[in-house]
DSSP file (Angstrom, degrees, kcal/mol; ACC not computed):
  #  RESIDUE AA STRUCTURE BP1 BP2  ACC     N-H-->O    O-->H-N    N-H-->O    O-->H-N    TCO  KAPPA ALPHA  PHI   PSI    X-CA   Y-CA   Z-CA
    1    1 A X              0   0    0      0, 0.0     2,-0.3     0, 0.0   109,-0.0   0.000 360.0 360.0 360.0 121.2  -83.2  189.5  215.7
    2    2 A X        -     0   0    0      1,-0.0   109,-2.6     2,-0.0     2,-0.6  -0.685 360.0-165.4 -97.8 157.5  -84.1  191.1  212.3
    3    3 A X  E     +A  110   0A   0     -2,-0.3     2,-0.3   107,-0.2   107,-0.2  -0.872  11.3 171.0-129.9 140.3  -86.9  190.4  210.5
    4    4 A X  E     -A  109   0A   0    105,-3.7   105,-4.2    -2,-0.6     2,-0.4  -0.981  24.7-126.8-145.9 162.4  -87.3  191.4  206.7
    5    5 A X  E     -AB 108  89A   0     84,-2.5    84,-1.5    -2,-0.3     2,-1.0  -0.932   9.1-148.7-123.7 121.3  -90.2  190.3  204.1
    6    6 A X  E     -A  107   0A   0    101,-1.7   101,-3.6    -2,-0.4     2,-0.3  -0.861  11.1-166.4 -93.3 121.7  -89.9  188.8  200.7
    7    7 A X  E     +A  106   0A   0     -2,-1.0     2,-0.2    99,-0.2    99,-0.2  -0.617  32.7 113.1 -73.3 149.0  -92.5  189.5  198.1
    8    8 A X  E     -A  105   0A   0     97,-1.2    96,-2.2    -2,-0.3    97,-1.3  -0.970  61.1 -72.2-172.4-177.7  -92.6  187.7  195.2
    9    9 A X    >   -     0   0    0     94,-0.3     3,-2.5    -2,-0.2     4,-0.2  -0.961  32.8-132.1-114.6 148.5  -95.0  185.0  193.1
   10   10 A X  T 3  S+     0   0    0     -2,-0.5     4,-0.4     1,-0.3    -1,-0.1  -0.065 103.3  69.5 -74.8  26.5  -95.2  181.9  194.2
   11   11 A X  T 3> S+     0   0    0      2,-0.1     4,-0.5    -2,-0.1    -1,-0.3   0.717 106.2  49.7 -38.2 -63.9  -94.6  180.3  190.9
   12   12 A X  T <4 S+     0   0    0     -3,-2.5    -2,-0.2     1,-0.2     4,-0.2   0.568 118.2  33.4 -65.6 -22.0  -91.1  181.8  191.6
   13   13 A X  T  4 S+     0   0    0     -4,-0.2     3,-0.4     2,-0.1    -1,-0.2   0.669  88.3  92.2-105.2 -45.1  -90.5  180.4  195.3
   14   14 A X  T  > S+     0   0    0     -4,-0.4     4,-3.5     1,-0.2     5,-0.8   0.815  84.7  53.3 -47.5 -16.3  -92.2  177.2  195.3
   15   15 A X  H  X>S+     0   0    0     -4,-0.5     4,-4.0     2,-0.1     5,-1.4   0.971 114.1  48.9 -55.9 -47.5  -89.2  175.3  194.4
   16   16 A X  I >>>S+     0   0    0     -3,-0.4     4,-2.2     1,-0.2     3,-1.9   0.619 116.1  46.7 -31.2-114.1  -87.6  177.5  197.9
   17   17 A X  I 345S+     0   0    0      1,-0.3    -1,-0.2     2,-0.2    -2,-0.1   0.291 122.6  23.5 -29.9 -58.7  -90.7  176.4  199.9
   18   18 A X  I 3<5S+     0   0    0     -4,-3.5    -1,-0.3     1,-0.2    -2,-0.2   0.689 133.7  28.5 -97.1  -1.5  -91.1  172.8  199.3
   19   19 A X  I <<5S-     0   0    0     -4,-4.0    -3,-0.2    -3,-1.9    -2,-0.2   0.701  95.1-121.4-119.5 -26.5  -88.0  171.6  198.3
   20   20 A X  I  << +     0   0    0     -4,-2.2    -4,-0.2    -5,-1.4    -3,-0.1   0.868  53.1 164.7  79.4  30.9  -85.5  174.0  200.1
   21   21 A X      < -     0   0    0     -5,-0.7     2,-0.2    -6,-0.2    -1,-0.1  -0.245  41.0 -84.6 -57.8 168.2  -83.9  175.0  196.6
   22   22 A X        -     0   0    0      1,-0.1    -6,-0.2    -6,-0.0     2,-0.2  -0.533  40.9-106.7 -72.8 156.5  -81.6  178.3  196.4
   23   23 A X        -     0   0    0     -2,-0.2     2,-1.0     1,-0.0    -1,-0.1  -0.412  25.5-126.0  -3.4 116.5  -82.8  181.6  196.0
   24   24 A X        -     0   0    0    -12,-0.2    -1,-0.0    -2,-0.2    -3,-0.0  -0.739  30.6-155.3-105.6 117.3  -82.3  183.0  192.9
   25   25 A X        -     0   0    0     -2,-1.0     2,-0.3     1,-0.1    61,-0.2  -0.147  15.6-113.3 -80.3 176.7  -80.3  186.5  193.4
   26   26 A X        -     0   0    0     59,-0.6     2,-0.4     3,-0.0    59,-0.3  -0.724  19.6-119.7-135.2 140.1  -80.4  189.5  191.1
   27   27 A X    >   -     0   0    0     -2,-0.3     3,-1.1    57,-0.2    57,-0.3  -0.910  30.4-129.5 -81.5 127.4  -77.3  190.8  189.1
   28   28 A X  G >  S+     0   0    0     55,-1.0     3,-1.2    -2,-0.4     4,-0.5   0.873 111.9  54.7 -41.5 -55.7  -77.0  194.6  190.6
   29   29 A X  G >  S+     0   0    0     54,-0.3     3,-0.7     1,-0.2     4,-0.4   0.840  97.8  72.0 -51.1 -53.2  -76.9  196.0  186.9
   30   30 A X  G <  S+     0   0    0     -3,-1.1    -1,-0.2     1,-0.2    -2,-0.2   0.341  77.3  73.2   5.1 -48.8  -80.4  194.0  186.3
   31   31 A X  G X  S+     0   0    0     -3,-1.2     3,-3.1     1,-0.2    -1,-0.2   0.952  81.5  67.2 -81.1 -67.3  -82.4  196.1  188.1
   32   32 A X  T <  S+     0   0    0      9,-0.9    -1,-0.2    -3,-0.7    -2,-0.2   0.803 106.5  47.1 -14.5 -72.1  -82.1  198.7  185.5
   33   33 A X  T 3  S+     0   0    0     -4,-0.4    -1,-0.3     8,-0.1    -2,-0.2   0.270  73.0 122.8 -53.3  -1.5  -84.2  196.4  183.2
   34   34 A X    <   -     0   0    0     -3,-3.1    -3,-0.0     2,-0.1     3,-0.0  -0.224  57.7-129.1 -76.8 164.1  -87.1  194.9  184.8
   35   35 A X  S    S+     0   0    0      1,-0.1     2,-1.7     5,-0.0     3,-0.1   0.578  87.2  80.5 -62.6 -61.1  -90.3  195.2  183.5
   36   36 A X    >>  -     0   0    0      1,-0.2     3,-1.2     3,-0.1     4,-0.8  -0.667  62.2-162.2 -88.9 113.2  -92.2  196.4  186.3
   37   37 A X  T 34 S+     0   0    0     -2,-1.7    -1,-0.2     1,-0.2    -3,-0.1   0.727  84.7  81.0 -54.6 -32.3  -91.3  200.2  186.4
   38   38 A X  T 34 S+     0   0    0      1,-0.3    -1,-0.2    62,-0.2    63,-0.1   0.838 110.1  17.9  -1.5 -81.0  -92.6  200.0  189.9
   39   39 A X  T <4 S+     0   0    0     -3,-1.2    -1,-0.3    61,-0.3    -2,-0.2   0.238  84.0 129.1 -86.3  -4.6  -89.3  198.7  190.7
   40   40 A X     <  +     0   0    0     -4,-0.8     2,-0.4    -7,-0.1    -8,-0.2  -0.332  33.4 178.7 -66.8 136.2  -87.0  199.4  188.3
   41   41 A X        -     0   0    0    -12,-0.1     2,-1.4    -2,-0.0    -9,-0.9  -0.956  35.7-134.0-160.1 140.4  -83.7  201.0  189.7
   42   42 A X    >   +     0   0    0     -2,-0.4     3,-1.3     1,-0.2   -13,-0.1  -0.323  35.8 161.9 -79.4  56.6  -80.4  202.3  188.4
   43   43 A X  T 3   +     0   0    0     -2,-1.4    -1,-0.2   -15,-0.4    37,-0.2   0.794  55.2  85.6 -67.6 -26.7  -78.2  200.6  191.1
   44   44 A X  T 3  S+     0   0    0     -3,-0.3    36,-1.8   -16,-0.2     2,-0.3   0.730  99.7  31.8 -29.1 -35.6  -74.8  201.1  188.8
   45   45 A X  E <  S-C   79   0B   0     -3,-1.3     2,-0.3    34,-0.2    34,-0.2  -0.978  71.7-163.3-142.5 121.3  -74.4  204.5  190.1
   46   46 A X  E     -C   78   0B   0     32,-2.4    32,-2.7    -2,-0.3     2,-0.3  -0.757   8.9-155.1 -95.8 153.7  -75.3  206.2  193.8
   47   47 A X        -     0   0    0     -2,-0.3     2,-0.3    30,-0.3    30,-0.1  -0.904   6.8-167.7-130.7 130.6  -75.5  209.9  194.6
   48   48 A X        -     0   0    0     28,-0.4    28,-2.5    -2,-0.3     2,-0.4  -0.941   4.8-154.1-108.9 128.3  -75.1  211.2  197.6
   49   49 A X  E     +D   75   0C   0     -2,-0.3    26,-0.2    26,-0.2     2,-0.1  -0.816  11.3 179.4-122.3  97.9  -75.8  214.8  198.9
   50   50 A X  E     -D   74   0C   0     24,-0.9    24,-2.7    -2,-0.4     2,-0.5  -0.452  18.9-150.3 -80.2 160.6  -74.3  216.5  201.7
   51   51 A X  E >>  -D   73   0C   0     22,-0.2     4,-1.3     1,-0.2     3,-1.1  -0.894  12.6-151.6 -94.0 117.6  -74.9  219.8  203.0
   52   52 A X  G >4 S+     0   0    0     20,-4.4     3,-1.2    -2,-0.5    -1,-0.2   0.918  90.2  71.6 -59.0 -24.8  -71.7  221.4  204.5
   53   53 A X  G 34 S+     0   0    0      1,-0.3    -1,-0.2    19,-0.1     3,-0.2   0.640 113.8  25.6 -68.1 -19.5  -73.3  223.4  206.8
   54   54 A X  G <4 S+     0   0    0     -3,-1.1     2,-0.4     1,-0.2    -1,-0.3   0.463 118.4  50.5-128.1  15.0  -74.1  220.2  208.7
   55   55 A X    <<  -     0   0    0     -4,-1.3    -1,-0.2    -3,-1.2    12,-0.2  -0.808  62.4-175.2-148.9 105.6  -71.6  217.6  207.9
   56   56 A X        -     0   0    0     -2,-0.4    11,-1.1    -3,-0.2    12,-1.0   0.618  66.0  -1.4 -55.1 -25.0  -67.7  219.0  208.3
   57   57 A X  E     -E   66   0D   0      9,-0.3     9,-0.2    10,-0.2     2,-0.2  -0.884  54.5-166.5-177.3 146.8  -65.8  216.2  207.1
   58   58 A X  E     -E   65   0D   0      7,-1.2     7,-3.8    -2,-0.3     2,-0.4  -0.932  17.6-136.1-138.1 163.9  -66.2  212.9  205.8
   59   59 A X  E     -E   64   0D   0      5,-0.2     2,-0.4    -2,-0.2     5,-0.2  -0.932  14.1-176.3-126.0 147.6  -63.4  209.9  205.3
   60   60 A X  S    S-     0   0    0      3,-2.2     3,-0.3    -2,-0.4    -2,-0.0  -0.972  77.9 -16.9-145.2 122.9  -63.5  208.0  202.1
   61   61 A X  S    S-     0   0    0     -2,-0.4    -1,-0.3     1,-0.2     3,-0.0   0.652 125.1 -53.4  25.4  91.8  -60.6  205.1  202.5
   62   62 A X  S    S+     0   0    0     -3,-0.1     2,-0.5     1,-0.0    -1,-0.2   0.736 114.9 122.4  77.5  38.0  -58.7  206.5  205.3
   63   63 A X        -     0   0    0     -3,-0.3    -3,-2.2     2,-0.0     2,-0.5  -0.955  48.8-162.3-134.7 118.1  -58.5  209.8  203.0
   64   64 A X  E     -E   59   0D   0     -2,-0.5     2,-0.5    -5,-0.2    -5,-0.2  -0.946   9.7-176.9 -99.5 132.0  -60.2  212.7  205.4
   65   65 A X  E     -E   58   0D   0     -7,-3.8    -7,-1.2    -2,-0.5     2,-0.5  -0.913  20.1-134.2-129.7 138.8  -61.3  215.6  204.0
   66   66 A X  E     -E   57   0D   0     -2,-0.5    -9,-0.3    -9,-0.2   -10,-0.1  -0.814   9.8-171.1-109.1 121.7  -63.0  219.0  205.6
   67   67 A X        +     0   0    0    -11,-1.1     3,-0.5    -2,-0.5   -10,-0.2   0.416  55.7 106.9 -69.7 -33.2  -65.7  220.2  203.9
   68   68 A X  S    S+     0   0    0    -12,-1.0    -1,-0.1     1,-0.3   -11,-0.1   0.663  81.6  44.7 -36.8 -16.2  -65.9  223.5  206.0
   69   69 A X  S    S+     0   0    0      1,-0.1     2,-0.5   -17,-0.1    -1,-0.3   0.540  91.8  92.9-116.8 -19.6  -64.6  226.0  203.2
   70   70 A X  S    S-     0   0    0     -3,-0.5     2,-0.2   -18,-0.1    -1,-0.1  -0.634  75.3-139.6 -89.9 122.1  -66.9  224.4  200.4
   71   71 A X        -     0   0    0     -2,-0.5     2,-0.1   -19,-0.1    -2,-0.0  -0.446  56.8  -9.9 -61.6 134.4  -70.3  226.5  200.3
   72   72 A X  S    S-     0   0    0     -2,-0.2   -20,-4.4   -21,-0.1     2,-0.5  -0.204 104.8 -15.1  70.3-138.5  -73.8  224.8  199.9
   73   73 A X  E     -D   51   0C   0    -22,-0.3     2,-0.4   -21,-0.1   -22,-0.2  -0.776  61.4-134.2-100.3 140.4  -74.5  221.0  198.9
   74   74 A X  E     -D   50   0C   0    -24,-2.7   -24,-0.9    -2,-0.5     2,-0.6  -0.948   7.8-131.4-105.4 147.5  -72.2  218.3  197.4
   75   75 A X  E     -D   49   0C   0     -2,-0.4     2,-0.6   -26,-0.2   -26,-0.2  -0.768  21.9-178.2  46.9  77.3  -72.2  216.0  195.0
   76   76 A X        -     0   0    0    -28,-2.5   -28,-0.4    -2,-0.6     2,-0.2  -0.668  10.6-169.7 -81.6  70.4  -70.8  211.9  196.0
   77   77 A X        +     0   0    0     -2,-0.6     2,-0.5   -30,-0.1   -30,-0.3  -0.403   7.3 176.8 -64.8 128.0  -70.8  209.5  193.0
   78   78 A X  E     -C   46   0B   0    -32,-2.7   -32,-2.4    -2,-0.2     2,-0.8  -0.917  22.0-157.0-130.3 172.8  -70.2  205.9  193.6
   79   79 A X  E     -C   45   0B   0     -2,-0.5     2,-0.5   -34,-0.2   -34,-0.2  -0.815  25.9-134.0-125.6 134.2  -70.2  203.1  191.3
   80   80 A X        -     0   0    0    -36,-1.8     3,-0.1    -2,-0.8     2,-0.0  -0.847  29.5-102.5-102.5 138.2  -71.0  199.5  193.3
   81   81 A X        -     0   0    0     -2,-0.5   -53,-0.1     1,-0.2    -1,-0.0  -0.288  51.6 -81.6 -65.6 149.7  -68.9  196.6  192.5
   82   82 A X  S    S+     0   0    0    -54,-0.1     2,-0.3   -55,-0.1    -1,-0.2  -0.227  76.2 160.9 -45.4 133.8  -70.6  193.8  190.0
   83   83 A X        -     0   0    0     -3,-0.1   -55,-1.0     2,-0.0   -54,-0.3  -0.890  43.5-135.7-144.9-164.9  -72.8  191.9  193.1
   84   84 A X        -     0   0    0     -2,-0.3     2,-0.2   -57,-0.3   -57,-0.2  -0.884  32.2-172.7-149.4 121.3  -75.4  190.0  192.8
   85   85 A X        -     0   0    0    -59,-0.3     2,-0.6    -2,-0.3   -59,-0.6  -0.788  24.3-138.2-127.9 163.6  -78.6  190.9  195.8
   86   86 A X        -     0   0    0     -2,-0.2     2,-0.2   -61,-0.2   -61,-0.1  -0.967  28.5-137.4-108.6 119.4  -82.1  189.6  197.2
   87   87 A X        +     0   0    0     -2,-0.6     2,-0.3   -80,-0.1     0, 0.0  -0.498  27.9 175.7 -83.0 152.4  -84.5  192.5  197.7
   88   88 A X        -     0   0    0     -2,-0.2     2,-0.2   -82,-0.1   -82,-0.2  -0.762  23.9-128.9-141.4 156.8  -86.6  192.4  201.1
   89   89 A X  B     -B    5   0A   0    -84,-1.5   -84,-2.5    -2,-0.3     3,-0.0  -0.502   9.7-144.6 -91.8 140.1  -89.0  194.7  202.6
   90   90 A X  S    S+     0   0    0    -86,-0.2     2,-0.4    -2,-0.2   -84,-0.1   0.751  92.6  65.3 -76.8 -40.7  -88.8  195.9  206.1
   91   91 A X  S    S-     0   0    0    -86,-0.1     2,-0.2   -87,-0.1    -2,-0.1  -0.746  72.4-160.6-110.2 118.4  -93.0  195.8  206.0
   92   92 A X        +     0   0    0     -2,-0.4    -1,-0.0     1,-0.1     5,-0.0  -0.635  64.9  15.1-102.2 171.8  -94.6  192.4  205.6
   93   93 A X  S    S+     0   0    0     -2,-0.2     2,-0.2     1,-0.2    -1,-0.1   0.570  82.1 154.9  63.2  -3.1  -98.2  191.8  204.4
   94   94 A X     >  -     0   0    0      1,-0.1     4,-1.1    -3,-0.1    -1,-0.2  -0.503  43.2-134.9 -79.3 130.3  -99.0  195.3  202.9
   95   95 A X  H >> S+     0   0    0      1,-0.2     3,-1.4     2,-0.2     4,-0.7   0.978 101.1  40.0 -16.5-103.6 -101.3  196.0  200.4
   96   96 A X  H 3> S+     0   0    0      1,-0.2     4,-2.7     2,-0.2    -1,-0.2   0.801 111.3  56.8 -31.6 -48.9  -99.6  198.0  198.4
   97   97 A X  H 3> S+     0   0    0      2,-0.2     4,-1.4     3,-0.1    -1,-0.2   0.778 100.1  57.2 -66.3 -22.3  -96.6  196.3  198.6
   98   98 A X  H XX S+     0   0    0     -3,-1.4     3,-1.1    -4,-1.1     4,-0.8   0.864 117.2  38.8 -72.4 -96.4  -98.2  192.9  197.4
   99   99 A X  H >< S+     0   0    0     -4,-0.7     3,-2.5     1,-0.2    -2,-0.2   0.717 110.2  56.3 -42.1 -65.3  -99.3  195.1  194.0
  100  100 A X  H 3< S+     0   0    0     -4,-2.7   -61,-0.3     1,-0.2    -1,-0.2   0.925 123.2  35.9 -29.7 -59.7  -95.5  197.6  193.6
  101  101 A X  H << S-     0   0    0     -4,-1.4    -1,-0.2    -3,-1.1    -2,-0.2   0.604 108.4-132.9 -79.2 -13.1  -94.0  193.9  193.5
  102  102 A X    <<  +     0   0    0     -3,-2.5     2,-0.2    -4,-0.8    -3,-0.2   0.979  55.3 158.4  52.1  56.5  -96.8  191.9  191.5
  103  103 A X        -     0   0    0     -5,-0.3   -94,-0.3    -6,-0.1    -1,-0.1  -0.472  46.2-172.5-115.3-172.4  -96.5  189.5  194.1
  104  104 A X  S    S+     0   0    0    -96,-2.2     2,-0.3    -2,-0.2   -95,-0.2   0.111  73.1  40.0-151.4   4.9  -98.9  186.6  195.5
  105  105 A X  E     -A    8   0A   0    -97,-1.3   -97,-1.2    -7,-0.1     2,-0.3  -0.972  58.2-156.0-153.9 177.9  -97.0  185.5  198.5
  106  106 A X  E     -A    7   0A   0     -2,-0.3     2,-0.4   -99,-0.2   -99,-0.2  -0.924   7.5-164.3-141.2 106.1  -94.9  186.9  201.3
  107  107 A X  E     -A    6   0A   0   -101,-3.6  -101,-1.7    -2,-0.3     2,-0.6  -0.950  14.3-134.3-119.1 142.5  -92.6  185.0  203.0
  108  108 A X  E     -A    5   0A   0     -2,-0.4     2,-0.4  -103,-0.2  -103,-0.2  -0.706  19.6-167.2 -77.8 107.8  -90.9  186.2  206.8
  109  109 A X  E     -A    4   0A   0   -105,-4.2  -105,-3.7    -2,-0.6     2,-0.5  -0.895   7.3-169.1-124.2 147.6  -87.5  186.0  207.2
  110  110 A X  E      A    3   0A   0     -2,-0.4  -107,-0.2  -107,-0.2    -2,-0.0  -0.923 360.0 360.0-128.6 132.0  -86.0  186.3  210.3
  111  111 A X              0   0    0   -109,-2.6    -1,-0.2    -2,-0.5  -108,-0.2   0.308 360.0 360.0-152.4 360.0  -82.0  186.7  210.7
């Protein structure tokens, strides 16, 4: 069983708490915008960086390709399909995390 933590304020949850309303998810793109710099994140676009010297080939769709003749680190863009996500924490109850998130509750969710 995994267990993961949402922060948030409880302005934003109670309906969730007492009433067993939905969740309100995040557009991927969104992120970008927020307010609290804390959190604010470019999800549109990942980079990824391998070394060759320790990873020989990788497969991307069924496409394999050997890395072994390219010298030093590479360079993976990807671009994440339109989604829409709910952030959680691995660490519940932390300090620090209650303030990064400007949050006032914590809730445990266990799946």
């Amino acid at each position: 069983m995994e267990i993961r933590y949402l922060y948030c304020k409880y302005e934003n949850l109670k309906g969730f708490i007492h009433k067993g309303k939905p969740l309100r998810f995040r557009e991927i793109n969104s992120l970008l915008k927020l307010e609290n710099i804390d959190i604010k994140d470019d999800e549109s676009k990942k980079i990824f960086f391998l070394n060759s010297k320790k990873i020989t080939s990788i497969n991307i769709n069924n496409i394999e390709m050997d890395l072994q003749s390219i010298r030093g680190d590479i360079q993976i863009f990807a671009y994440p399909r339109r989604c829409f996500i709910l952030c959680l924490s691995n660490s519940g109850y932390k300090t620090e995390l209650y303030k990064r998130f400007r949050a006032d509750i914590c809730i445990k969710n266990r799946y």
